[in-house]
Biotite code that builds the C-alpha atoms (Angstrom):
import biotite.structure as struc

atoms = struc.array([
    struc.Atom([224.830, 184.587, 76.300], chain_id="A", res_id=1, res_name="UNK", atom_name="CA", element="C"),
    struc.Atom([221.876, 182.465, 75.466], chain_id="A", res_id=2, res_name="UNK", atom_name="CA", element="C"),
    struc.Atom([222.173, 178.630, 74.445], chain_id="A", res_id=3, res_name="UNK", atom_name="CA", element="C"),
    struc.Atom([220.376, 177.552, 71.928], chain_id="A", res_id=4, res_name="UNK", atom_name="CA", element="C"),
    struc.Atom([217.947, 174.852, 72.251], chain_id="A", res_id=5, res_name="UNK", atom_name="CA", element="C"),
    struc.Atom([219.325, 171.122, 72.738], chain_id="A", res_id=6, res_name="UNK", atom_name="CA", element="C"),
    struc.Atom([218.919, 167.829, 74.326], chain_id="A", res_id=7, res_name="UNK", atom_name="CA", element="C"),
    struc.Atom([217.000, 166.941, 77.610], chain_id="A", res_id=8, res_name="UNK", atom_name="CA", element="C"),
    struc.Atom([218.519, 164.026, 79.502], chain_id="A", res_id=9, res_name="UNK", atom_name="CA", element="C"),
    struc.Atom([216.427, 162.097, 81.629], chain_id="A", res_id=10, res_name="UNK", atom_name="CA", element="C"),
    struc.Atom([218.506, 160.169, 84.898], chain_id="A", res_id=11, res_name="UNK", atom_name="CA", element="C"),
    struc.Atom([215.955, 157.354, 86.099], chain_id="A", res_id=12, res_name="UNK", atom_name="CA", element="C"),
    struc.Atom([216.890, 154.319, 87.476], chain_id="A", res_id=13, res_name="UNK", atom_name="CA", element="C"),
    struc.Atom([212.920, 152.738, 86.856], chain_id="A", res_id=14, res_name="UNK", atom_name="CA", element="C"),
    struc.Atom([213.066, 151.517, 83.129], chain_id="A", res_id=15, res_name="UNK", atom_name="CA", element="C"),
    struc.Atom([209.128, 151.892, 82.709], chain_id="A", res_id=16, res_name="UNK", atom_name="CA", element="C"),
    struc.Atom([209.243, 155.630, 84.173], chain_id="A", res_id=17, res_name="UNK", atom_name="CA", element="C"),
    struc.Atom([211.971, 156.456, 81.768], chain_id="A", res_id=18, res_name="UNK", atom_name="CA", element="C"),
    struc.Atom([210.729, 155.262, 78.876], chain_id="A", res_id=19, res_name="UNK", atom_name="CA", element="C"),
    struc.Atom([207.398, 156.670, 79.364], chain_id="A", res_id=20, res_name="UNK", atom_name="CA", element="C"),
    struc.Atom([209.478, 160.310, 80.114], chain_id="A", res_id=21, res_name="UNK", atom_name="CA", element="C"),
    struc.Atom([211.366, 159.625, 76.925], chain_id="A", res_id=22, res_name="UNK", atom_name="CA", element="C"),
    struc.Atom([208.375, 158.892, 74.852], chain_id="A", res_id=23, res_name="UNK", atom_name="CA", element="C"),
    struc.Atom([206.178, 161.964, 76.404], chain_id="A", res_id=24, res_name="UNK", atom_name="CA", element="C"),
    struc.Atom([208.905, 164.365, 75.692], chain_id="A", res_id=25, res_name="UNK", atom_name="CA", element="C"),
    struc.Atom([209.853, 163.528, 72.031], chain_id="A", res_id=26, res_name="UNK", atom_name="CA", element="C"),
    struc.Atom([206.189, 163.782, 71.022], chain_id="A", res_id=27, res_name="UNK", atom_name="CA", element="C"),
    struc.Atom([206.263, 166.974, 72.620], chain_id="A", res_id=28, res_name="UNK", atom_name="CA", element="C"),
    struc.Atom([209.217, 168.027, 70.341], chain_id="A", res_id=29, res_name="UNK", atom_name="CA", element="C"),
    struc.Atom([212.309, 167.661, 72.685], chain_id="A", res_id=30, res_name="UNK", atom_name="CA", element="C"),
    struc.Atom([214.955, 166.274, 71.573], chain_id="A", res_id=31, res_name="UNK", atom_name="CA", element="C"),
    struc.Atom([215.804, 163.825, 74.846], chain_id="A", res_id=32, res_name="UNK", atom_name="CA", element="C"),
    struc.Atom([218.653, 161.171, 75.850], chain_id="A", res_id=33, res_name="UNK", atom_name="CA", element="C"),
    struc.Atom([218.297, 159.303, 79.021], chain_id="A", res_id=34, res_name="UNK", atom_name="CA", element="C"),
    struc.Atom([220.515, 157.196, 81.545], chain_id="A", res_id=35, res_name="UNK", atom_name="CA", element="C"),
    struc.Atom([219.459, 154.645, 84.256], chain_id="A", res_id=36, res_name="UNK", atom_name="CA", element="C"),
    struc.Atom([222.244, 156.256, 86.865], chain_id="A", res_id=37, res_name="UNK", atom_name="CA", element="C"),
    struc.Atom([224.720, 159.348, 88.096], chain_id="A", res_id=38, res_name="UNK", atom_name="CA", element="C"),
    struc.Atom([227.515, 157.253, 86.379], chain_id="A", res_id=39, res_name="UNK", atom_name="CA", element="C"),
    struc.Atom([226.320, 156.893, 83.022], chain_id="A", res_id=40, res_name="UNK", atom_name="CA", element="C"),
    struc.Atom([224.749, 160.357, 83.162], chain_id="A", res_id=41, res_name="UNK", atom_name="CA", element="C"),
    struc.Atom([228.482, 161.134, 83.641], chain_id="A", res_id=42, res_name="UNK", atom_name="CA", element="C"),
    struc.Atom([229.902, 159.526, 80.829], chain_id="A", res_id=43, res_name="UNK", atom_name="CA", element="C"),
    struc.Atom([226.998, 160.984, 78.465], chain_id="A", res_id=44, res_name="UNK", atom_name="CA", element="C"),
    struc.Atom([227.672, 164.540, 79.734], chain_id="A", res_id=45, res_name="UNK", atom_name="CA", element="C"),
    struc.Atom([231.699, 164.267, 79.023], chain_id="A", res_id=46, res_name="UNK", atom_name="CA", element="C"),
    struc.Atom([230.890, 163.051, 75.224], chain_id="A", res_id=47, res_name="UNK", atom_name="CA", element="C"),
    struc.Atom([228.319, 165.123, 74.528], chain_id="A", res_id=48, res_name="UNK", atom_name="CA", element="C"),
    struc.Atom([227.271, 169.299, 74.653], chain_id="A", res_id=49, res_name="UNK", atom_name="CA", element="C"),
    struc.Atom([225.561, 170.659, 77.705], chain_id="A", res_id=50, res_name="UNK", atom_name="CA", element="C"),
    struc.Atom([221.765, 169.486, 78.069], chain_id="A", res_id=51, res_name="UNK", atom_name="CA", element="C"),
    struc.Atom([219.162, 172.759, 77.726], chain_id="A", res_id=52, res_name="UNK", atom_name="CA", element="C"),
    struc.Atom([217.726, 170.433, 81.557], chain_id="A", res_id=53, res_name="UNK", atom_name="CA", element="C"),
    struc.Atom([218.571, 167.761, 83.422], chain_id="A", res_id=54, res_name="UNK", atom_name="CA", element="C"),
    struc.Atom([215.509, 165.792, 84.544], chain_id="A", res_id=55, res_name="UNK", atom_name="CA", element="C"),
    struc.Atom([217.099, 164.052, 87.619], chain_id="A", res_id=56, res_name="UNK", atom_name="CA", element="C"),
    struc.Atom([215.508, 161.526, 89.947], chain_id="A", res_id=57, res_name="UNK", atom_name="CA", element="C"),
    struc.Atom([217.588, 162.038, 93.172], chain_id="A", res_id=58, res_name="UNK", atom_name="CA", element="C"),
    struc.Atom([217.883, 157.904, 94.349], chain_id="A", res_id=59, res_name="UNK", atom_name="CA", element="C"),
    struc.Atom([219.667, 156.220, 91.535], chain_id="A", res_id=60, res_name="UNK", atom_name="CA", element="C"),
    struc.Atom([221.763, 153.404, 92.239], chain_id="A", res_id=61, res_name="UNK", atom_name="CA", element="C"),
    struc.Atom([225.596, 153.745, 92.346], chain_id="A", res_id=62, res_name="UNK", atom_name="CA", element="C"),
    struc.Atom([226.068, 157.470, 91.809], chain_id="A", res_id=63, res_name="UNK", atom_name="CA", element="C"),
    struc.Atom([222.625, 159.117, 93.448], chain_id="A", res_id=64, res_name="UNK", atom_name="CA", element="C"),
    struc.Atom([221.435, 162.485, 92.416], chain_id="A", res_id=65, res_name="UNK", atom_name="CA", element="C"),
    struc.Atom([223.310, 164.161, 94.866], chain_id="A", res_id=66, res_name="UNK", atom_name="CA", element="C"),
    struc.Atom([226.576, 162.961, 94.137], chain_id="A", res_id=67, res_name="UNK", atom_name="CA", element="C"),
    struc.Atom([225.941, 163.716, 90.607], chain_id="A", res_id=68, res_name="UNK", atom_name="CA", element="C"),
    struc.Atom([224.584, 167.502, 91.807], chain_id="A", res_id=69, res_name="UNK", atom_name="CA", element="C"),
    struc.Atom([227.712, 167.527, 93.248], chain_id="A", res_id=70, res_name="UNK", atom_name="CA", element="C"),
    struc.Atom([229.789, 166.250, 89.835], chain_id="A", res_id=71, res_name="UNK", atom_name="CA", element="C"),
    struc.Atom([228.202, 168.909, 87.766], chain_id="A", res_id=72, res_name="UNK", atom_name="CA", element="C"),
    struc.Atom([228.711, 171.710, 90.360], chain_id="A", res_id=73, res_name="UNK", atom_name="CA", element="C"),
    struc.Atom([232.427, 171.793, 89.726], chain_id="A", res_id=74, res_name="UNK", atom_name="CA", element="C"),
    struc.Atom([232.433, 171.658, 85.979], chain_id="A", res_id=75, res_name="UNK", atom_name="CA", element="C"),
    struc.Atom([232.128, 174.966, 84.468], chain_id="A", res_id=76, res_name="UNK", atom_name="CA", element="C"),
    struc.Atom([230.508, 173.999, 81.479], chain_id="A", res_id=77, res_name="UNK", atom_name="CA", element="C"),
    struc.Atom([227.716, 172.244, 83.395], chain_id="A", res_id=78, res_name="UNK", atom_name="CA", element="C"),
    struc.Atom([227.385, 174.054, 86.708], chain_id="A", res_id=79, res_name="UNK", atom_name="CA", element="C"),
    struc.Atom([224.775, 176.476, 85.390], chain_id="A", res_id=80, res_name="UNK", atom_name="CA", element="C"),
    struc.Atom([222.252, 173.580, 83.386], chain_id="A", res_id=81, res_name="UNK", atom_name="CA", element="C"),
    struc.Atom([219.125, 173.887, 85.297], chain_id="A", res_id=82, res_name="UNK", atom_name="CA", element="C"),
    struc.Atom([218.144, 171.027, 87.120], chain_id="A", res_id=83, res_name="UNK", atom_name="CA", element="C"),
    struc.Atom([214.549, 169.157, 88.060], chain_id="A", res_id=84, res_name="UNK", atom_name="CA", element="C"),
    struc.Atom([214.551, 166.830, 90.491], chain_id="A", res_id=85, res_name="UNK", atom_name="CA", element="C"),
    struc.Atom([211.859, 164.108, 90.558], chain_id="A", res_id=86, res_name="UNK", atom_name="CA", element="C"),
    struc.Atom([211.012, 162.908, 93.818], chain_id="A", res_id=87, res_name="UNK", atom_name="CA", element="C"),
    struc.Atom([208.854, 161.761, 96.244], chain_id="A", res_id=88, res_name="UNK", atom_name="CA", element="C"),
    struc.Atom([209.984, 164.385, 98.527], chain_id="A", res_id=89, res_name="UNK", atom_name="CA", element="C"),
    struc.Atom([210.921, 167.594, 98.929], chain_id="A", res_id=90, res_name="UNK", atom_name="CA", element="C"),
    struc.Atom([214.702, 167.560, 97.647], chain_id="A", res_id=91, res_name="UNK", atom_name="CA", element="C"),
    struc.Atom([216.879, 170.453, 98.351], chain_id="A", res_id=92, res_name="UNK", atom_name="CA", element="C"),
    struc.Atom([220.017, 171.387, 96.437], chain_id="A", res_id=93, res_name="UNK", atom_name="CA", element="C"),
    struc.Atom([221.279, 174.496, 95.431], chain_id="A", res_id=94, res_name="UNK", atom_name="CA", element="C"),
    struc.Atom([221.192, 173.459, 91.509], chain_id="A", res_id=95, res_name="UNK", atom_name="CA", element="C"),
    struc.Atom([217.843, 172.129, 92.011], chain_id="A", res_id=96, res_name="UNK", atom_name="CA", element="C"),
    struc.Atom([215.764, 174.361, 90.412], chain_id="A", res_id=97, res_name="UNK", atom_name="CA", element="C"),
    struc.Atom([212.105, 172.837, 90.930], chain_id="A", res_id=98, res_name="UNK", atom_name="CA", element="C"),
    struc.Atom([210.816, 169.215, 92.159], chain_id="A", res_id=99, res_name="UNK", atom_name="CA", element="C"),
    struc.Atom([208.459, 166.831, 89.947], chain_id="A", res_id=100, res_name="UNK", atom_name="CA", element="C"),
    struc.Atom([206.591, 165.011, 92.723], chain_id="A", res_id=101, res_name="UNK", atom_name="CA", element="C"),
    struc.Atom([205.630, 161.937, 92.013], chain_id="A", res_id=102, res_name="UNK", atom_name="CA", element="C"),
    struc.Atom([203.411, 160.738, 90.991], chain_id="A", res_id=103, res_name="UNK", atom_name="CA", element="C"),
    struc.Atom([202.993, 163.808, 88.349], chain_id="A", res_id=104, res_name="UNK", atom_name="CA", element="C"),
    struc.Atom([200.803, 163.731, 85.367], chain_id="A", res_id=105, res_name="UNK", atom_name="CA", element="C"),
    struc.Atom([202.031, 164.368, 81.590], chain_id="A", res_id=106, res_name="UNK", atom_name="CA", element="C"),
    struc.Atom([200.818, 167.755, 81.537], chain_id="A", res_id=107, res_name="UNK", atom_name="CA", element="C"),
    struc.Atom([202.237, 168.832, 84.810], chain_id="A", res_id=108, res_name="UNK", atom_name="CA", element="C"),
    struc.Atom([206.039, 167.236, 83.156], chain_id="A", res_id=109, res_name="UNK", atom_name="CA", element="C"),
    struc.Atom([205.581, 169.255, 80.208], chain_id="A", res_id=110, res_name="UNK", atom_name="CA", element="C"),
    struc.Atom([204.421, 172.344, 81.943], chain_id="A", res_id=111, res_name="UNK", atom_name="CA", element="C"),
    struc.Atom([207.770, 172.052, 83.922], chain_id="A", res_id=112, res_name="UNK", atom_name="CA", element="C"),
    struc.Atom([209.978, 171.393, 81.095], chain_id="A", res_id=113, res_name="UNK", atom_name="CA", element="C"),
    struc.Atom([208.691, 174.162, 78.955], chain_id="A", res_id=114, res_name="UNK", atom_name="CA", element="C"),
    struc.Atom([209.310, 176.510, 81.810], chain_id="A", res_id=115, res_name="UNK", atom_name="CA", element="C"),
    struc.Atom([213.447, 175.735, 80.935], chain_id="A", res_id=116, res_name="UNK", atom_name="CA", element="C"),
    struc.Atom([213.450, 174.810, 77.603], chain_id="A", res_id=117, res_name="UNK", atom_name="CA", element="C"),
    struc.Atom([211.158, 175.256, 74.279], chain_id="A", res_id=118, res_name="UNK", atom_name="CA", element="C"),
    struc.Atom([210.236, 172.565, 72.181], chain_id="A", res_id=119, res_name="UNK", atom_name="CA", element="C"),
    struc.Atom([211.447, 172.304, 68.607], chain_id="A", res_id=120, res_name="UNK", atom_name="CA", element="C"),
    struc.Atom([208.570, 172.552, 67.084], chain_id="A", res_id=121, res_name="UNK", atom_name="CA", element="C"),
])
């Protein structure tokens, strides 16, 4: 069964990389929520419907990427949301489904997003 179309969110603990995420993907057409850390990607993801992506930097303070990998893993409703990790390195997770290194360029982030998810427009 396919899902239709519906938010990004964006878990980045460095408030200028975030914002510039947030503001590169809505002018793109996504419709995108972000979080600083693992915990309050948490409490998004229990009040809200399953992201299309999770755009996931793996060293967040508090509740790291993994341990949030790790959340999502054993709820069924968000076990199968495709992941991106961005990184510095070469992160390895089963849910991980591709790595943003950084530094990336815009076109390289939307290239990798619209290989998961269409834009709304």
């Amino acid at each position: 069964m396919s899902r239709a179309p519906s938010t990004l969110l964006i878990i980045e603990d460095d408030s200028d990389l975030r914002d510039a995420l947030v503001e590169i993907l809505t002018a793109e057409g996504f419709t995108v929520a972000a979080t600083a850390t693992g915990d309050e990607a948490l409490t998004w993801l229990e009040t809200h419907p399953p992201p299309a992506l999770l755009l996931l930097d793996m060293w967040t303070p508090r509740q790291d990427g993994w341990l949030l990998l790790d959340s999502l893993h054993l709820r069924p409703t968000l076990a199968d949301v495709p992941v991106v990790s961005i990184s510095a390195g070469e992160e390895r997770h089963p849910a991980i489904r591709e790595v943003l290194q950084k530094p990336f360029d815009r076109d390289v982030l939307i290239a990798c997003v619209r290989r998961f998810v269409h834009a709304l427009h």
